[in-house]
TORKENU-295267 format. One record per residue (C-alpha): x, y, z. Coordinates in steps of 0.25 Angstrom, whole numbers, plus 5000, padded with zeros to 4 digits. Example, Ala and Ser with C-alpha at 12.3 -4.5 7.8 and 13.67 -1.06 7.14 Angstrom:
BEGIN
504949825031;505549965029;
% end
This chain:
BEGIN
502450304889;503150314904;502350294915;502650384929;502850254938;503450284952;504350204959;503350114964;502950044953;501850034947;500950044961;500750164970;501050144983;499850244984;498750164982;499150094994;499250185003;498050284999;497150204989;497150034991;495950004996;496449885004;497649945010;497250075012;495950025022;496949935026;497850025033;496650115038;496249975047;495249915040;495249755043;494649695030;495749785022;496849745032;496349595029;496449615013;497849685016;498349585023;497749455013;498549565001;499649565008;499649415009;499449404995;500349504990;501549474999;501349585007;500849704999;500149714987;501049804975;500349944980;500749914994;502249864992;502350014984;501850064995;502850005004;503950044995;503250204996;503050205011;503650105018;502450045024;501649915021;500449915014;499649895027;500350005035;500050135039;500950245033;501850305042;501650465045;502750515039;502550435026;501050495025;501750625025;502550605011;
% end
C-alpha cells in the first residue's frame, strides 16, 4: 500500500498556517496565544514539526505573517 506523501513529510505546513489553534491566533495578535507560542517555541527549539514544514513551504517563521505575494500561490 503507497501512501501520497508530499515533500514535507508527514506534516502539512497547512495546518499551520490556516488550522493550529495556537499559531493561527497567534499571528492574528492574540496575547495569551503569542505567550503559548513563544513557551512552544522554547520548548521545541524554535518551531514545532507543523511550523518548521511551514518554514520550509513559505519561507516564514511560524509566528510571522505571510508575505502578500505568498498568499497569492
Amino acid at each position: 500500500m503507497t501512501d501520497k506523501s508530499n515533500e514535507t513529510g508527514r506534516f502539512d505546513p497547512d495546518f499551520c498556517e490556516s488550522r493550529c489553534p495556537v499559531c493561527t491566533r497567534a499571528r492574528q495578535g492574540n496575547r495569551l496565544a503569542r505567550f503559548l507560542q513563544t513557551v512552544e517555541m522554547i520548548v521545541t527549539f524554535g518551531r514545532c514539526p507543523w511550523g518548521r514544514a511551514r518554514q520550509r513551504k513559505y519561507g516564514v517563521k511560524p509566528n510571522e505573517q505571510l508575505p502578500p505575494e505568498k498568499l497569492e500561490k
